[in-house]
C-alpha positions in Angstrom: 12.5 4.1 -29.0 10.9 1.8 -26.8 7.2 2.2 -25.5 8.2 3.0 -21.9 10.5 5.8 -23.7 8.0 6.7 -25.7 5.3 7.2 -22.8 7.8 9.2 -20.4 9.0 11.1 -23.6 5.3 12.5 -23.6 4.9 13.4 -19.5 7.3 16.1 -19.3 8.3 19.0 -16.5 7.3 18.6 -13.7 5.2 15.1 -13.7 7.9 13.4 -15.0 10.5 14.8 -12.1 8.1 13.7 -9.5 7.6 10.3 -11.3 11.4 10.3 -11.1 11.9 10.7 -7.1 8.4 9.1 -6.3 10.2 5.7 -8.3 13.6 6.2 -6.7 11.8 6.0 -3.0 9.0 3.3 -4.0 11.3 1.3 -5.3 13.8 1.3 -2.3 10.7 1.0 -0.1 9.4 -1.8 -2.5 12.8 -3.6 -2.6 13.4 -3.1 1.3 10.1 -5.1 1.7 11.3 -8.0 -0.7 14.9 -8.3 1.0 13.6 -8.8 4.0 11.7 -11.5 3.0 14.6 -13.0 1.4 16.8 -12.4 4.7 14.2 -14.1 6.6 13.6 -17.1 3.9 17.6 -18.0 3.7 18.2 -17.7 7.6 14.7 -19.2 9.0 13.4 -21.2 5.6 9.3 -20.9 4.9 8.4 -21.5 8.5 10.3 -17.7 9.7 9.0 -16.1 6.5 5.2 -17.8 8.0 6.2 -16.7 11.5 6.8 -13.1 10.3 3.9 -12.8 7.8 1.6 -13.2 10.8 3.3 -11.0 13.1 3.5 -8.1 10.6 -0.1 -8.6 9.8 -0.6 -7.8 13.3 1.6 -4.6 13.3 -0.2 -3.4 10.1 -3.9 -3.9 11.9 -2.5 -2.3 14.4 -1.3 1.0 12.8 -4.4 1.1 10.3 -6.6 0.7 13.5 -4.5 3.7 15.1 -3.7 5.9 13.1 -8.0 5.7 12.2 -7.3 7.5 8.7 -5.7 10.3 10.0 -2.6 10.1 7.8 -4.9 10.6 4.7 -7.0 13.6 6.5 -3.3 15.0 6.9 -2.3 14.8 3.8 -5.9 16.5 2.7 -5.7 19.1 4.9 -2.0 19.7 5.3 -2.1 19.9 1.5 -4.6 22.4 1.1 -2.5 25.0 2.9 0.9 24.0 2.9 2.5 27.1 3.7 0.1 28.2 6.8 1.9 27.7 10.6 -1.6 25.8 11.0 -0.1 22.8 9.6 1.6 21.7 12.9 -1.7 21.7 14.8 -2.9 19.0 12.6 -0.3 16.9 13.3 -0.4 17.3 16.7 -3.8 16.3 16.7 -2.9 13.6 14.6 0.2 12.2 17.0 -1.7 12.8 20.4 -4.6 10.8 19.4 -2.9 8.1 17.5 0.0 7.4 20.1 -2.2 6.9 22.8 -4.4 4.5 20.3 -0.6 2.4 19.3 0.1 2.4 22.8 -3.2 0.5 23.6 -2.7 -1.5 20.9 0.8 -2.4 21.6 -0.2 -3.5 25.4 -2.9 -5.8 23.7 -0.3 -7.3 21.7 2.1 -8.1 24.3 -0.2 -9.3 27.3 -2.2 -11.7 24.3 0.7 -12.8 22.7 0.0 -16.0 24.5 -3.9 -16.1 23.3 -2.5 -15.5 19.7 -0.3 -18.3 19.7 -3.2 -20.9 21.1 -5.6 -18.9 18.3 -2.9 -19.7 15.3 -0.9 -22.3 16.3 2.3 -21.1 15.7 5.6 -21.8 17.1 7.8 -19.2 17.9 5.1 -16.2 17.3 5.2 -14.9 21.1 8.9 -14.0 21.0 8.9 -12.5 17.9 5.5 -10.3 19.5 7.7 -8.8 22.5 9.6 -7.1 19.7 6.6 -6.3 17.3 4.7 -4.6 20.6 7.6 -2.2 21.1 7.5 -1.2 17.3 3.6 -0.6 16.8 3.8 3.3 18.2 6.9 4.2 16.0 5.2 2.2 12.9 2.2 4.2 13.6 3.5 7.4 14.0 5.7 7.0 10.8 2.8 6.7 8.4 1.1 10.1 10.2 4.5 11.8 9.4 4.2 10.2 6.2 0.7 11.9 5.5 1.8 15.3 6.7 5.1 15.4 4.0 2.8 14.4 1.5 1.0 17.3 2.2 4.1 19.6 2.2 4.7 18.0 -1.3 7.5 16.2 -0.3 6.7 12.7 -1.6 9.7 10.8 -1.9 10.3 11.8 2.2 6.9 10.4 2.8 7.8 7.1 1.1 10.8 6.6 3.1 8.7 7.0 6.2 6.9 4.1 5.5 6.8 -0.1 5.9 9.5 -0.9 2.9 12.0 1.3 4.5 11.3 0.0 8.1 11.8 -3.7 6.4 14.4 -2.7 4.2 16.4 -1.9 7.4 15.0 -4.7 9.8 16.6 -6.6 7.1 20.4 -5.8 7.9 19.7 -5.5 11.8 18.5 -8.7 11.6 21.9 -10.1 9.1 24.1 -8.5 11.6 22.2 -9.4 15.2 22.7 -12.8 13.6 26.2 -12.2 12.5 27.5 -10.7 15.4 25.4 -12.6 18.3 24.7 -15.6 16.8 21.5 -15.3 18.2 19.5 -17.6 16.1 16.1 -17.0 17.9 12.8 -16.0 16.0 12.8 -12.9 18.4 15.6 -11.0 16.7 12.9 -10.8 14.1 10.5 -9.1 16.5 14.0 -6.7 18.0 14.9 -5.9 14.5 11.9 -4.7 13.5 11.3 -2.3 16.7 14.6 -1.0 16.4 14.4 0.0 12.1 10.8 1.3 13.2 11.9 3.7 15.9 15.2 4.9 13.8 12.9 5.5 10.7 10.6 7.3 13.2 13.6 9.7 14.4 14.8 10.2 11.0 11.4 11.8 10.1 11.6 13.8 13.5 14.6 15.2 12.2 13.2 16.0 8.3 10.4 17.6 10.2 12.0 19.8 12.4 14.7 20.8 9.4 11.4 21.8 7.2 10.4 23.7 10.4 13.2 25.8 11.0 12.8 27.0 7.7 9.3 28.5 7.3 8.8 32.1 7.8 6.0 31.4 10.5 8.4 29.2 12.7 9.6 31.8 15.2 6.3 33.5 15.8 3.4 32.7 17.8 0.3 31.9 15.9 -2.5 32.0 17.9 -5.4 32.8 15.2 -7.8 29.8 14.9 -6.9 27.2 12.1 -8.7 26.8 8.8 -10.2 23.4 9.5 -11.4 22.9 13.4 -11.1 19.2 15.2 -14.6 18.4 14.5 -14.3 18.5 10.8 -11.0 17.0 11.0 -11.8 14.0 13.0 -15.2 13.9 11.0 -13.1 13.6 7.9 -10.3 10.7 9.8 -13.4 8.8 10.4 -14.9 9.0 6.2 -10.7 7.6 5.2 -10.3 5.5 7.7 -14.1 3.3 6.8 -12.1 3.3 3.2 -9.1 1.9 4.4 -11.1 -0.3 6.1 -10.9 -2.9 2.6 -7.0 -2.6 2.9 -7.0 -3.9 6.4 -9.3 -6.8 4.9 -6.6 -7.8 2.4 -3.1 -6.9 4.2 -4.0 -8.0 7.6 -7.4 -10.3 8.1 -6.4 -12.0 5.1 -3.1 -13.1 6.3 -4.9 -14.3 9.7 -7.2 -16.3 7.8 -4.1 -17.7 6.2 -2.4 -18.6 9.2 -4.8 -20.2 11.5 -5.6 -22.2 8.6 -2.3 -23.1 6.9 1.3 -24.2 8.7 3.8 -21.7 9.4 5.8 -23.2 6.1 2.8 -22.8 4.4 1.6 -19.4 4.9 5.5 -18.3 4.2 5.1 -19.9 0.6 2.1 -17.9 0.2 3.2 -14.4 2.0 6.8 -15.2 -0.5 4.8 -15.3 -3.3 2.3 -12.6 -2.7 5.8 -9.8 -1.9 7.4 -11.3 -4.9 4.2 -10.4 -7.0 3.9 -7.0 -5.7 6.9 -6.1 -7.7 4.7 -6.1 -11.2 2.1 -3.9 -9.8 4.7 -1.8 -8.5 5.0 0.8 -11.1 1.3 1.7 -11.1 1.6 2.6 -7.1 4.2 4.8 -8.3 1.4 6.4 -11.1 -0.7 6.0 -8.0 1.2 8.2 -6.3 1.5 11.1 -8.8 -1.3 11.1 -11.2 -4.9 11.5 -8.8 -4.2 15.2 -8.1 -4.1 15.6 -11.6 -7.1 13.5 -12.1 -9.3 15.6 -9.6 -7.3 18.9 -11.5 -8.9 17.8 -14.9 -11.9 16.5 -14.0 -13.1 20.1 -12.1 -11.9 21.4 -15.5 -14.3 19.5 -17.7 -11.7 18.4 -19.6 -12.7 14.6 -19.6 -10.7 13.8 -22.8 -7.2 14.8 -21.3 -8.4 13.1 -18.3 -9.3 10.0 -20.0 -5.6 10.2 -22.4 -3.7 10.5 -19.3 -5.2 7.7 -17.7 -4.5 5.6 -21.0 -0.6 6.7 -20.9 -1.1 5.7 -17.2 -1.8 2.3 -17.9 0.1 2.3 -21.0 3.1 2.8 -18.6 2.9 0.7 -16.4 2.2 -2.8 -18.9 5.6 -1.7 -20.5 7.6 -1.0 -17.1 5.7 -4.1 -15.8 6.2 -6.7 -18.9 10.2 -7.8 -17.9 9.4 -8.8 -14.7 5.8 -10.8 -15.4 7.4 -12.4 -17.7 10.1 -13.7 -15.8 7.6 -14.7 -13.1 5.3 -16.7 -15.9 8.6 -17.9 -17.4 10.7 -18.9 -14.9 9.2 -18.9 -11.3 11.2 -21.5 -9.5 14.3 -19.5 -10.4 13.1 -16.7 -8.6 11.7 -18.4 -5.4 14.9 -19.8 -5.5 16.2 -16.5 -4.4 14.9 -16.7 -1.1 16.2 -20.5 -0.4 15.7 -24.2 -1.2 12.2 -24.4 -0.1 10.4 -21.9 -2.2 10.8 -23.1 -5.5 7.6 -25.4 -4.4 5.6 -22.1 -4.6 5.9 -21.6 -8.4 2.4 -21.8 -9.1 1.1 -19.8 -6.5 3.3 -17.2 -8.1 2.4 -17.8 -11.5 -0.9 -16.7 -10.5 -0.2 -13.9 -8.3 1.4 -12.6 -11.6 -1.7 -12.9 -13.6 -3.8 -11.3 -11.1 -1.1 -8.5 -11.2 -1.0 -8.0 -14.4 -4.4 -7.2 -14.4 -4.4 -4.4 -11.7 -1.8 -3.3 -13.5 -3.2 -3.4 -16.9 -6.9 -1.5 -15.8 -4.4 1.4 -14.8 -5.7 3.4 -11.8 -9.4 3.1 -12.3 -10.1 3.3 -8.1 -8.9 6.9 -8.3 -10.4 8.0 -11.1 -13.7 7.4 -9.0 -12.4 8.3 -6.3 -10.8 11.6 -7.5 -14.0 12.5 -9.8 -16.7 12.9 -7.0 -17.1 8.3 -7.1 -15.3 7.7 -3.7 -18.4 6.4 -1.9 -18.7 4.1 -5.2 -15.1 2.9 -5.3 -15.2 2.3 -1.8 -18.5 -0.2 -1.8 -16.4 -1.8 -4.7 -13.4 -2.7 -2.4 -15.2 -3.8 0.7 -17.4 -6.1 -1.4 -15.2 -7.3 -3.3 -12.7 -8.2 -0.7 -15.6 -9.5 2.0 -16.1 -12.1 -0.7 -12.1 -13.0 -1.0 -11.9 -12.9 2.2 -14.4 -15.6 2.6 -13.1 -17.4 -0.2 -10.3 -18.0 2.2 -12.0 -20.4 4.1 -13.2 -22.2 1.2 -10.6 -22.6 -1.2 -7.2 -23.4 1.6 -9.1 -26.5 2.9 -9.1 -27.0 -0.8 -6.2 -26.5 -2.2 -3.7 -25.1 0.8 -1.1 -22.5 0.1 -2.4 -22.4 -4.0 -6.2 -21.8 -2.2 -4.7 -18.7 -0.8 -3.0 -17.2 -4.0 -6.8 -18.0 -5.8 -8.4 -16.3 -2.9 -5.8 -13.3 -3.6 -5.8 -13.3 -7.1 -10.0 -13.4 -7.3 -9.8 -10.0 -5.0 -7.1 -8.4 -7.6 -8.7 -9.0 -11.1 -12.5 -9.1 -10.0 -12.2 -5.5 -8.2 -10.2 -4.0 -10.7 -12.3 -5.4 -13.6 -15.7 -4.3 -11.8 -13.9 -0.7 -11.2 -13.1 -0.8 -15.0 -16.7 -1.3 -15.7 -17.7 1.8 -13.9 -15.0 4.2 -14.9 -17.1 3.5 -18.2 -20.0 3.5 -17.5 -20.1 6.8 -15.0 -17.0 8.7 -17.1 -16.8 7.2 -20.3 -13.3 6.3 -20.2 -11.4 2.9 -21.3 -8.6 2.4 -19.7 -7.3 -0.9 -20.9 -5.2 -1.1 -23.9 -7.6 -3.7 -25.5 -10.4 -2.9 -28.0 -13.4 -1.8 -25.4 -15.5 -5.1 -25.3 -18.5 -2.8 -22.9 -18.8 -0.4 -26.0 -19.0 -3.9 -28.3 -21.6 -5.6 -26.0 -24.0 -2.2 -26.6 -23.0 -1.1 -23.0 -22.8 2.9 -23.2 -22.2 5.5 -20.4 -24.3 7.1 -18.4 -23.4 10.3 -19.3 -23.4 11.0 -23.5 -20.6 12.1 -25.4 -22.7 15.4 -25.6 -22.8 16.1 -22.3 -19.0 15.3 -21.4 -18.3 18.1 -24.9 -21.1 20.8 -22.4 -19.4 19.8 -19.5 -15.8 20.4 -20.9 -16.7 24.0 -22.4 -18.5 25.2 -19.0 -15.0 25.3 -17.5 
């Protein structure tokens, strides 16, 4: 039996169903992303795939700016009462605040697509904004919907709501727009990706308003006052969306910085290699996905050594699911950038090290939400936005330096130095080692903050 066997052999029931669907969906959302990428690279070469990385950078600002953490107060809230008719008011909320916010947003982007090409550059970037402009309401509004089926417990609908199904199918409007029209035009990029957008968005009207039909609560009129009023829920949009606030550093200013400094060819090379790379640390967004309510479940228990085992299987997990792929991405990198068309072979060390980085993040396990999920958030959260300030300036130092391999450094710095400095603390506040090496803290005579002793009182107080 084989360790990955082994591992799922031990989470049974009802974890290991959920890791089942949540894998089918990631995996089609992570795989949607990728084929895009290789649509674009074999129709447009590195200079499309450059062209698009910028643009899409600007659609994901967009939406995180929009949607101003509300997807993740959904899912907090939503979640907390699932079966209440309350529910729908939070997504109202939710939608009436963040489409007039995408809307804004999606004006700005069309009337200073003209400034944006002067700022970056880049040929061909206006066109392809017309499109993106249409898209940013429906991307925005998919990730809300995403938030609210999360907190139905319907996870594997909330992946599908998200950006790798939106690419997955700009992917084959764009092979058959090109197919059919011969349009041959950056801006069927920008059409495609407005069209899969707004179909994705429809498809999750439609999953909503089947889940609706069938509660109990849907044909009467609830007028009692909901659980959670619109000051506390804003108040609590406001608290995710400063944490999300490090993942608009590294999916969307970080990209920016890439382009106005790097040629279109050469920020496709590097956004190739980065979406090629997120395929190793792709299991442990699926753990991601599954494992932090159980986290916070054990943790209010006391039961920090069944927290700390599940973490280890966690981890454990993902290094066996993970180890084909790096492997084939240290080994033979050219033959995989090869995929995507004769210029990206040249990006086979800015993969190489992409890999390294992942295997890393994926190797530490989920140590940002065991913070975050054992009363550490605020801790977690000063981790990313450090951590990723200083990649983000690294940027501008190291692609002067070294161009497109500058950029993977940059990347790479941001992956293993915030997942090795949440290691550290997972230790040191939790007493948990997560990575499946001897623990070289315990070795150098660092110990946790809070003795064995106390973790054995605080277990048998629950």
């Amino acid at each position: 039996m084989s360790l990955g066997q082994g591992l799922l052999g031990r989470l049974k029931g009802e974890m290991a169903l959920a890791l089942g669907r949540t894998f089918l969906a990631r995996g089609i959302a992570a795989l949607g992303s990728l084929a895009l990428v290789v649509v674009l690279g074999r129709l447009y070469g590195a200079a499309g795939v450059g062209v698009y990385a910028l643009a899409h950078s600007l659609l994901m600002g967009a939406a995180i700016l929009a949607r101003f953490g509300m997807d993740n107060a959904l899912m907090r809230y939503v979640g907390e009462s699932p079966d209440s008719s309350h529910v729908m008011r939070y997504l109202y909320w939710a939608c009436r605040r963040a489409l007039v916010l995408s809307i804004v947003l999606a004006l700005a982007i069309f009337f200073g697509r003209g400034v944006l090409v002067r700022t970056f550059g880049t040929v061909g970037l206006a066109e392809v904004l017309v499109g993106i402009a249409v898209a940013t309401p429906a991307f925005t509004l998919g990730f809300l919907f995403s938030g609210f089926f999360k907190g139905i417990r319907k996870p594997a609908t909330a992946c599908l709501l998200e950006n790798g199904s939106v690419a997955l199918l700009a992917g084959g409007l764009v092979m058959v727009l090109h197919q059919y029209t011969q349009e041959t035009r950056l801006a069927v990029i920008g059409w495609a990706y407005a069209g899969a957008a707004w179909l994705v968005l429809g498809q999750g009207i439609w999953q909503l308003w089947r889940w609706w039909r069938r509660q109990s609560w849907s044909a009467r009129d609830e007028n009692s006052p909901p659980s959670v009023g619109r000051h506390q829920f804003d108040a609590s949009s406001r608290a995710f969306f400063v944490m999300s606030l490090a993942r608009f550093m590294q999916a969307v200013l970080s990209i920016m910085v890439a382009g106005w400094l790097l040629s279109e060819a050469g920020l496709g090379l590097f956004k190739t290699s980065q979406q090629t790379g997120v395929l190793i640390g792709f299991i442990l967004i699926v753990i991601n996905a599954i494992f932090p309510p159980r986290f916070a479940s054990l943790y209010r228990e006391g039961n920090i050594s069944a927290l700390g085992r599940l973490a280890r299987q966690g981890a454990l997990l993902g290094i066996a699911i993970a180890a084909p792929l790096l492997l084939v991405c240290l080994l033979v990198p050219g033959w995989v950038l090869g995929l995507f068309g004769s210029e990206f072979p040249q990006a086979a060390p800015l993969l190489r090290i992409i890999a390294l980085a992942q295997l890393v993040n994926v190797a530490t396990g989920s140590v940002g939400f065991l913070l975050n999920m054992t009363g550490h958030e605020t801790l977690m959260r000063n981790i990313a936005l450090i951590c990723n300030a200083i990649g983000l300036s690294m940027f501008f130092v190291l692609i002067p330096l070294f161009g497109p391999l500058g950029a993977a450094m940059a990347l790479a710095f941001v992956l293993v130095v915030q997942n090795l400095v949440a290691l550290y603390f997972v230790w040191r506040k939790l007493g948990i080692w997560t990575l499946p090496l001897p623990n070289v803290l315990s070795g150098l005579g660092i110990s946790p903050e809070v003795d064995g002793a106390s973790l054995a009182s605080k277990e048998s107080r629950y």
